[in-house]
VMD Tcl script that draws the C-alpha trace (Angstrom):
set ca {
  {20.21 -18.81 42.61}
  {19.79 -15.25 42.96}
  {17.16 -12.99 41.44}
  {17.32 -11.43 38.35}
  {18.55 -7.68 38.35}
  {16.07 -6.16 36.12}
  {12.57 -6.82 35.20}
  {14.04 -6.69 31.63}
  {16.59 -9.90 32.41}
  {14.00 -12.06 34.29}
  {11.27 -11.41 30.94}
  {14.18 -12.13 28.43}
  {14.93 -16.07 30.51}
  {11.37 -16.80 31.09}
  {10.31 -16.08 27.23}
  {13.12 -18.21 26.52}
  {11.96 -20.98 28.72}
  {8.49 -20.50 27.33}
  {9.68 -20.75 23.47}
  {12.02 -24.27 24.02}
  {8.91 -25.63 26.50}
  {6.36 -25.38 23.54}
  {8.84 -26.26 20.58}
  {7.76 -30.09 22.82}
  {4.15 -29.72 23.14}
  {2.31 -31.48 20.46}
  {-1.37 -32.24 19.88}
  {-2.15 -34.98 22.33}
  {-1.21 -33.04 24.99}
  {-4.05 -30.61 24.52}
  {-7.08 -30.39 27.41}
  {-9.69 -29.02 25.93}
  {-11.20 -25.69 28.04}
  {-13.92 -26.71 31.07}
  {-17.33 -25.57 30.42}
  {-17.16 -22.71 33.07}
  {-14.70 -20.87 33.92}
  {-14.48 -18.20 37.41}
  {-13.04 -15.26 35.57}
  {-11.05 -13.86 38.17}
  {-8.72 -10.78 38.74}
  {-5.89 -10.37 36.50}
  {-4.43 -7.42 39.12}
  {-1.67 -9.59 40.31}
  {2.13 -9.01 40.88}
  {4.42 -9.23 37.83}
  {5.50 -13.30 39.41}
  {1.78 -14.37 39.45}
  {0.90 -12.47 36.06}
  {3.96 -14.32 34.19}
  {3.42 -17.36 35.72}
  {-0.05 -17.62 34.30}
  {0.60 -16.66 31.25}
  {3.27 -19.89 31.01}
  {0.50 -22.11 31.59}
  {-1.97 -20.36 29.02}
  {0.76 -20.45 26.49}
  {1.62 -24.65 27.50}
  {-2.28 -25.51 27.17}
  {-3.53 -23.39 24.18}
  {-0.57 -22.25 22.22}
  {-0.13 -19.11 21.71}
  {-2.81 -16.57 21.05}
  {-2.49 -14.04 18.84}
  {-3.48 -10.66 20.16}
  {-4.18 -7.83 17.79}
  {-1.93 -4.94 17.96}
  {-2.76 -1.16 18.22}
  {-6.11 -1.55 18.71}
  {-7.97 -0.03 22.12}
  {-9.72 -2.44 24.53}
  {-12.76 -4.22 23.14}
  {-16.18 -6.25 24.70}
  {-14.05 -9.51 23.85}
  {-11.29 -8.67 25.84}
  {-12.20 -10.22 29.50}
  {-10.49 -8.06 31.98}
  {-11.98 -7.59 35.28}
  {-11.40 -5.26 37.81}
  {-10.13 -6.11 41.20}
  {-13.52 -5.95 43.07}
  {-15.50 -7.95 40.34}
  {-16.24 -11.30 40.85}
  {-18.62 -12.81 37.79}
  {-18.84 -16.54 36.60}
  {-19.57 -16.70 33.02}
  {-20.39 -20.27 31.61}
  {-18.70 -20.59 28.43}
  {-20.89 -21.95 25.55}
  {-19.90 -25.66 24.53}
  {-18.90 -26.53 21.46}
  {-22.01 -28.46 20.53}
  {-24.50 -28.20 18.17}
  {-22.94 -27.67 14.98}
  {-25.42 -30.80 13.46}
  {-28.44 -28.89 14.77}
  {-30.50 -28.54 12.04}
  {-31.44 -24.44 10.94}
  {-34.20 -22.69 12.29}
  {-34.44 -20.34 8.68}
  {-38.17 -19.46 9.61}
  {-36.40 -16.91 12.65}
  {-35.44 -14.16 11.46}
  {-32.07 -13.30 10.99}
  {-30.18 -10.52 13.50}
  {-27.38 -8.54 11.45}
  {-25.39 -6.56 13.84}
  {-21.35 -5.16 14.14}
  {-20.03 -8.27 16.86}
  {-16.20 -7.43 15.98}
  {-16.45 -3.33 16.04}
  {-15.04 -3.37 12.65}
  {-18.28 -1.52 10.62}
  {-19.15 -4.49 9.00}
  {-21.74 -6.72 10.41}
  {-22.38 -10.19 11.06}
  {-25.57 -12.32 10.17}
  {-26.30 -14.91 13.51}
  {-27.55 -17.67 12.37}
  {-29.77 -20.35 14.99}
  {-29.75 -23.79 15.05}
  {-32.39 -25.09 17.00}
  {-31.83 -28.40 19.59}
  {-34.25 -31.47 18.85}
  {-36.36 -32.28 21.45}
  {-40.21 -33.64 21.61}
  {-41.39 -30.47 23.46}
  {-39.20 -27.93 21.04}
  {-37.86 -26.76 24.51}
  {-33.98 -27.31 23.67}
  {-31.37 -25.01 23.24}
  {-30.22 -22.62 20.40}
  {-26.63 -22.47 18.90}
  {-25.76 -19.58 17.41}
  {-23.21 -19.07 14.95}
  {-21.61 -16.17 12.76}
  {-18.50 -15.99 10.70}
  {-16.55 -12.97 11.74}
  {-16.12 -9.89 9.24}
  {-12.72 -9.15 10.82}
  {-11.21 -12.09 10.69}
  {-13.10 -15.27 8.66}
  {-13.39 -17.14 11.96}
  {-16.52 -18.87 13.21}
  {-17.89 -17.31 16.61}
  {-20.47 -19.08 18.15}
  {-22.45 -19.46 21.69}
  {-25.55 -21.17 22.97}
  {-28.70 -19.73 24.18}
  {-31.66 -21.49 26.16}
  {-34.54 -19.59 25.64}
  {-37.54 -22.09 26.61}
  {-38.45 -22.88 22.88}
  {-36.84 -23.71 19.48}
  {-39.59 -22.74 17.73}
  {-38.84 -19.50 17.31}
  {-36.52 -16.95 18.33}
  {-37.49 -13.41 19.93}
  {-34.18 -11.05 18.53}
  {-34.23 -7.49 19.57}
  {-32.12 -4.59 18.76}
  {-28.70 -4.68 19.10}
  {-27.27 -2.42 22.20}
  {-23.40 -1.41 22.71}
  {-23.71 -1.92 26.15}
  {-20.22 -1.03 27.32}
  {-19.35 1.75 24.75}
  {-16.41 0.27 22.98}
  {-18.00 0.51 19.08}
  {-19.68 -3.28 18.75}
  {-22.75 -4.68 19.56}
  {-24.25 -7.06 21.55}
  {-26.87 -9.62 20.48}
  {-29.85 -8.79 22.55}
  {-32.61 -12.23 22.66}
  {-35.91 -12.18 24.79}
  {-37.22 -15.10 26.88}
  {-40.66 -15.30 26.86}
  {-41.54 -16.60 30.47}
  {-44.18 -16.43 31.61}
  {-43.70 -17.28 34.94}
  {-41.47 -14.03 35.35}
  {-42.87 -12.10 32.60}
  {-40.11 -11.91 30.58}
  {-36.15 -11.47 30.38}
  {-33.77 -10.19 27.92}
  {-30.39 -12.47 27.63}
  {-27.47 -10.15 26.36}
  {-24.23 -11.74 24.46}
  {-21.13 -10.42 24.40}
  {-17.89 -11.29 21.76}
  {-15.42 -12.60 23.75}
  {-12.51 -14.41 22.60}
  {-13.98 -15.89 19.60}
  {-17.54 -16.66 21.78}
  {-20.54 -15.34 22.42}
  {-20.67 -15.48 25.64}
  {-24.37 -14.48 27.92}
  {-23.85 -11.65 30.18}
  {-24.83 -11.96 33.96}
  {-27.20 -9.48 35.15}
  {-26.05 -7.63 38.56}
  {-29.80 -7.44 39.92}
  {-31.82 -9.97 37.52}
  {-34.96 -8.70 39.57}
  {-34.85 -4.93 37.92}
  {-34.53 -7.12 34.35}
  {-38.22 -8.01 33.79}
  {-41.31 -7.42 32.10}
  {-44.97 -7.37 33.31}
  {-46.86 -8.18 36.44}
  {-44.41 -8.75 39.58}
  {-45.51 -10.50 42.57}
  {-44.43 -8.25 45.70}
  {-42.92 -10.90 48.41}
  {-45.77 -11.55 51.41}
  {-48.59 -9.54 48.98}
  {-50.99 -12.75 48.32}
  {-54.08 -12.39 49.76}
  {-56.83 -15.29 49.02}
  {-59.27 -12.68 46.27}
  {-56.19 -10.58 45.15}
  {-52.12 -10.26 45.02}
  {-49.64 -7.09 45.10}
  {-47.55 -6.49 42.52}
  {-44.96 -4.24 40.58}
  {-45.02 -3.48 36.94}
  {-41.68 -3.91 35.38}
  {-40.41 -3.22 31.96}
  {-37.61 -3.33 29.80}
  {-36.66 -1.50 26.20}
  {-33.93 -0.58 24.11}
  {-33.31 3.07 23.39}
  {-30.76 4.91 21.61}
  {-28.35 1.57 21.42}
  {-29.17 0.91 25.01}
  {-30.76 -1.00 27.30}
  {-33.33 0.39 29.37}
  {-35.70 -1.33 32.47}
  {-38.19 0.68 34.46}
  {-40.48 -0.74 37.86}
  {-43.12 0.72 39.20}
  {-42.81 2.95 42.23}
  {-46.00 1.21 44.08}
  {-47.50 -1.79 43.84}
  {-51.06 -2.49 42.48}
  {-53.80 -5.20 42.96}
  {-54.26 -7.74 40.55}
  {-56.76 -10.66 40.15}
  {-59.01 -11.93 37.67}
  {-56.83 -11.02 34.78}
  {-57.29 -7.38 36.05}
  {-55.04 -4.91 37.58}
  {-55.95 -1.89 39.82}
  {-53.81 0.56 38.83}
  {-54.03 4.52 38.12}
  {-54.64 5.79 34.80}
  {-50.90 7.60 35.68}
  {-48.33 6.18 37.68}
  {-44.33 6.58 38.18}
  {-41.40 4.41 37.56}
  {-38.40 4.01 38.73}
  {-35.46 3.63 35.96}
  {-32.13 1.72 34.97}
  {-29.78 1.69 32.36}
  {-28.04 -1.32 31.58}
  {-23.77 -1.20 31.48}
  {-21.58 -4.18 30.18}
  {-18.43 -4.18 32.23}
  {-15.00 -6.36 31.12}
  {-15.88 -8.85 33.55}
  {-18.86 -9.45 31.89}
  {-21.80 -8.10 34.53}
  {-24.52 -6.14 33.62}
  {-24.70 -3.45 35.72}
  {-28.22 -1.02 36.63}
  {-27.02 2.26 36.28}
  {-30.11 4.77 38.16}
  {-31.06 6.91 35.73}
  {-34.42 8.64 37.74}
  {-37.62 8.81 37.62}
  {-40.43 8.31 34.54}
  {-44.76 8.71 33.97}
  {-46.25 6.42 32.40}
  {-49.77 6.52 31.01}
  {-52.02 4.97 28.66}
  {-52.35 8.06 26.75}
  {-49.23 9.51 26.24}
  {-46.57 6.33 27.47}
  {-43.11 7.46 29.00}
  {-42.40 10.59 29.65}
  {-40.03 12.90 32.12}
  {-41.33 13.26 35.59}
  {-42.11 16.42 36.63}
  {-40.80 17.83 39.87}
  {-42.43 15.95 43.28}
  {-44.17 13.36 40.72}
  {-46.46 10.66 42.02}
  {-48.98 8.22 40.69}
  {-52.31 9.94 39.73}
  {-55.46 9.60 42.34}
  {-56.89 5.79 42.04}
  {-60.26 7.76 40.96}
  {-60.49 11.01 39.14}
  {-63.96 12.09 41.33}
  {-66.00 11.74 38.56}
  {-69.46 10.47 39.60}
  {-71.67 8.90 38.26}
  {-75.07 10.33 39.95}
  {-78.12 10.03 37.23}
  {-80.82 7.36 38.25}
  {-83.94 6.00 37.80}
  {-86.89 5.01 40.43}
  {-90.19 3.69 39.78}
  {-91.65 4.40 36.96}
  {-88.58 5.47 34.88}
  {-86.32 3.75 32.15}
  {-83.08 3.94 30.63}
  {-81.37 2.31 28.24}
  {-77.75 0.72 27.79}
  {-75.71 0.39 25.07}
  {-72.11 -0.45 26.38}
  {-71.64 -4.19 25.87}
  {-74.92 -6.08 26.10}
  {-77.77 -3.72 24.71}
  {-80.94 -3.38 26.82}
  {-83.40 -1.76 28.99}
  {-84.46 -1.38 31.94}
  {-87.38 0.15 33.52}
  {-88.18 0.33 37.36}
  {-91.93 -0.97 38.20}
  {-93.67 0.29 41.04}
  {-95.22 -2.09 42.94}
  {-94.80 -4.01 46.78}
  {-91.94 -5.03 45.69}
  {-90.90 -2.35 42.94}
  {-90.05 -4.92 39.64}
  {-86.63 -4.21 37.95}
  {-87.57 -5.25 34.26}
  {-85.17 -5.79 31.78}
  {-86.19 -6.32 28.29}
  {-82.42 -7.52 26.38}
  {-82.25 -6.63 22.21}
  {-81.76 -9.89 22.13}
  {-85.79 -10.29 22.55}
  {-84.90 -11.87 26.39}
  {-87.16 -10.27 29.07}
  {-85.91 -10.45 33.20}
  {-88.19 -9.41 35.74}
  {-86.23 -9.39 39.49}
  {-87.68 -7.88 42.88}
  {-86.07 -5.37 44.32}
  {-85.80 -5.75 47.95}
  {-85.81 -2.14 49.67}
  {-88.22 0.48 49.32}
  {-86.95 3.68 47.19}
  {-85.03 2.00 44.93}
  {-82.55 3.98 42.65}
  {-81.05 1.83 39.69}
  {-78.00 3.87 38.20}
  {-78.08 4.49 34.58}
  {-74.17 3.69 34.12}
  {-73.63 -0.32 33.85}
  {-70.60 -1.30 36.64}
  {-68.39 -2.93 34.00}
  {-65.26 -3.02 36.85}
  {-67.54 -5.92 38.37}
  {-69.75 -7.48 35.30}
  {-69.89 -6.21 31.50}
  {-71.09 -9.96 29.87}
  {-74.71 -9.13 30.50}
  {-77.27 -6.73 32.28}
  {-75.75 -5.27 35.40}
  {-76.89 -2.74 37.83}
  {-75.62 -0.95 41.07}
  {-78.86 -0.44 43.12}
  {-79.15 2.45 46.38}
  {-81.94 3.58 47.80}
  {-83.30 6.78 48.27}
  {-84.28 6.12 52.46}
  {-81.65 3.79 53.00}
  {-78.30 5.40 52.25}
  {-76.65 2.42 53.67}
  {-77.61 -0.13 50.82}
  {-75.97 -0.70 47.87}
  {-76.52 -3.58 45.76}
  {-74.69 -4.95 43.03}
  {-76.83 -7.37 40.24}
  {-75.68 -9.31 37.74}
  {-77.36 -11.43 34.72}
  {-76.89 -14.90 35.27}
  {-78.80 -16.59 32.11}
  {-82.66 -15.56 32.40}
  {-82.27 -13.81 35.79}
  {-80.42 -11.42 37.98}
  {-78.51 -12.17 40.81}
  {-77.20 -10.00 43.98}
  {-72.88 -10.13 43.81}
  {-72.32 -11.34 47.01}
  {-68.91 -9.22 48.47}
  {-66.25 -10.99 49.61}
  {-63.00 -9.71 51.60}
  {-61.73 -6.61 53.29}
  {-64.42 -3.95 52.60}
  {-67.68 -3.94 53.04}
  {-70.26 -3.09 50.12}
  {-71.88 0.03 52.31}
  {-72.10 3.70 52.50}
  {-72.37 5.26 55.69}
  {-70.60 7.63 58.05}
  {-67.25 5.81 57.82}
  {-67.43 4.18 54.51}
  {-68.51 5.66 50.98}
  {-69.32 3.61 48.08}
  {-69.72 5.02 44.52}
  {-69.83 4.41 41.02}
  {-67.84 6.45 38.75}
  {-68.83 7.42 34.73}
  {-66.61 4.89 33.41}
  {-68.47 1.91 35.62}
  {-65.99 1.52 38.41}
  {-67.30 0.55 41.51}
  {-65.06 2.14 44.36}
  {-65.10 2.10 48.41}
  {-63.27 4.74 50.17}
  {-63.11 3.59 54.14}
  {-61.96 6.52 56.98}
  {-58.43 5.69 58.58}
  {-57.90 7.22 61.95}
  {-55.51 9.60 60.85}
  {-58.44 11.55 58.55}
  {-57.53 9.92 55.37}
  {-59.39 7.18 53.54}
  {-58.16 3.89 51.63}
  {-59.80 3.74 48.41}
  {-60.71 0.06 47.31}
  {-61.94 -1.07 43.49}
  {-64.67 -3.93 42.88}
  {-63.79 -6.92 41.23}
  {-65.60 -9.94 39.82}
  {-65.05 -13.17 41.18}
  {-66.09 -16.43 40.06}
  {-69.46 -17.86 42.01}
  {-71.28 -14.86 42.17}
  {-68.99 -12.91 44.22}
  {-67.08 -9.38 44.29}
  {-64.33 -8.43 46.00}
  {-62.88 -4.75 46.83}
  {-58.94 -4.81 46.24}
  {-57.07 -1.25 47.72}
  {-56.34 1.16 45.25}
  {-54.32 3.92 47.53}
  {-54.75 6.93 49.69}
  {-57.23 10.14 48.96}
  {-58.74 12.74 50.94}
  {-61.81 14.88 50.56}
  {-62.72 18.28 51.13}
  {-66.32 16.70 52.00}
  {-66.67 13.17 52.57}
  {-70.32 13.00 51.73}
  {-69.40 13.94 48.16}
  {-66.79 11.52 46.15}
  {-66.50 14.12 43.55}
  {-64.11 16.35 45.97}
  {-61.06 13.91 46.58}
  {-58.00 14.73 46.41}
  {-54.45 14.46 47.05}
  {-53.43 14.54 51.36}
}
mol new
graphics top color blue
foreach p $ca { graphics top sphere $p radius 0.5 }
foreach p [lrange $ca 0 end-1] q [lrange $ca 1 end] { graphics top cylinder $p $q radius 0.2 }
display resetview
């Protein structure tokens, strides 16, 4: 048989094949749809395309499409260099009993300026560790939409705003996963044929929130890591890392008061992929949160060279009032007597083992705030520095552990800063110096973590770092 002439003649004798073929197909010859599905390129030739629209139209009837509308989130169409695999949600759940105690999310899933109420029923399970339904009736049409979320818990959900992440006029439902093993992930759905289907994240890595281990940075007193965030802004979603990576360990982080992030904005394409989209740089501080970078920005110095210099010797007292209130007077003696007398009526008395001593009148918190603590120098011994410690009715000597050593000398300066932070800068060979920042340890011990790269105009005085 020949081919037909015309496009025109081949679409008129396959639609008329397709309407007598489905006149015969009746109930019990109905699949129903696999759980996931490869969405795959619908840029094919005109034979290919028709062709699988015959078998759509044999196996689910025909679908009604509506008519002079523009493209929508629930219209999967992906382009010819997109591969995503969506799972589509099973049917299941609808006996799950409702979780009314989460709130609510109200958002526009149809684009038709109405918006939908999501409703969640929760899986049963021992642990309340199942899976979610969710459920809405659409505005547009009176159907039921659902899809099914695993979010590590059914005892409550974690909704955020709504985004439009592909700029068509609806929204997507935007849930948080509390993990804490990751720190945290936002799961994005998208209305898709009459499902809410969760979007796939191009680079799940830049999708985080908190603490991130770098790959290779565990060390056995400290680990590297990145700090990664995520927000919604202006009907968008947002995710930021850190440029460097910081020290962490004993529920501490060594990190400037100012540092810069890197940036992403999130785009839903039709396949269904969320996409970073670079979007530059950010500062981010404690004091004023995100702002724009300014030209050439980087992370602020790991210590601001203030220094903490005022001590006392034998025969002088001070008090302190941060924390634990107390005071402590130096005796003179062979050995000079550090006395501390607590407001809590407890008295310590502790030898001090060099001659000259100089007790600093700023507590190092970075290494011990529950109790008396002191960093202790000596006037004829510039090498010694001593960190103590209350440990019940005495004081004990931190005993440093690590990388750095607890000195100051030609090569290696050791000082304590206003705020009680206990920092190490050591000479590199190429005239800089690597900072480091004291840390408490369990067992009596401290341990220096690294903190970044200064210089000084004078290495024997902290307070003239700066940038190299």
């Amino acid at each position: 048989m020949s081919a037909p002439d015309t496009m025109s003649e081949m679409e008129e004798r396959l639609r008329s094949a397709l309407a007598a073929r489905a006149e015969q197909v009746q109930p019990e010859h109905l699949a129903p749809l696999a759980p996931v599905v490869d969405l795959r390129p619908r840029w094919q030739s005109p034979w290919v395309l028709l062709a699988t629209a015959a078998v759509v139209l044999l196996v689910l009837g025909v679908v009604l499409q509506g008519v002079g509308r523009g493209p929508r989130s629930d219209d999967v169409a992906p382009r010819p260099d997109e591969r995503v695999e969506l799972e589509l949600p099973s049917d299941v759940g609808r006996d799950w009993a409702r979780n009314d105690s989460d709130r609510q999310p109200r958002l526009d899933l149809d684009g038709d300026g109405r918006d939908e109420k999501v409703v969640f029923r929760g899986e049963p399970s021992p642990e309340h560790d199942g899976r979610y339904r969710l459920e809405t009736t659409l505005s547009s049409t009176g159907e039921e939409a659902y899809g099914i979320a695993e979010l590590g818990t059914t005892i409550a959900t974690n909704v955020l705003d709504p985004i439009d992440a592909d700029g068509d006029g609806d929204e997507e439902l935007v849930l948080y996963v509390d993990d804490v093993a990751d720190g945290g992930h936002p799961l994005v759905f998208d209305l898709r044929d009459g499902l809410l289907v969760q979007a796939v994240a191009e680079d799940p890595g830049l999708l985080l929130r908190g603490e991130v281990p770098v790959p290779g940075g565990r060390t056995p007193y400290y680990e590297m890591v990145r700090l990664h965030d995520y927000w919604i802004e202006g009907g968008r979603l947002w995710s930021s890392r850190s440029v460097n990576s910081y020290a962490t360990g004993n529920m501490t982080i060594a990190r400037p008061r100012s540092i810069v992030l890197d940036t992403w904005s999130w785009r839903l394409t039709d396949a269904g992929l969320l996409e970073a989209v670079e979007e530059g740089c950010l500062r981010d501080s404690a004091e004023q949160g995100r702002t724009p970078c300014e030209e050439g920005a980087t992370d602020d110095l790991p210590t601001d060279g203030d220094v903490a210099r005022t001590t006392i010797g034998p025969g002088e007292g001070a008090r302190f009032e941060q924390g634990y209130r107390y005071g402590a007077r130096v005796e003179d003696g062979a050995p000079p007597v550090l006395v501390v007398e607590g407001d809590d009526g407890r008295t310590i008395r502790h030898d001090l083992d060099v001659d000259d001593p100089r007790v600093s009148t700023v507590q190092p918190v970075s290494v011990m705030s529950d109790g008396a603590s002191f960093l202790v120098t000596s006037a004829s011994d510039p090498s010694y520095v001593r960190v103590l410690a209350q440990d019940g009715d005495r004081l004990r000597s931190l005993e440093p552990v690590g990388e750095v050593e607890l000195t100051n000398d030609g090569s290696t300066r050791t000082w304590l800063t206003s705020s009680g932070g206990l920092v190490t800068a050591v000479a590199q060979d190429d005239g800089t110096w690597r900072t480091w920042g004291w840390l408490l340890l369990r067992g009596g011990r401290m341990t220096g973590v690294p903190t970044g790269t200064v210089c000084f105009d004078d290495p024997a005085d902290p307070s003239t770092i700066r940038r190299c």
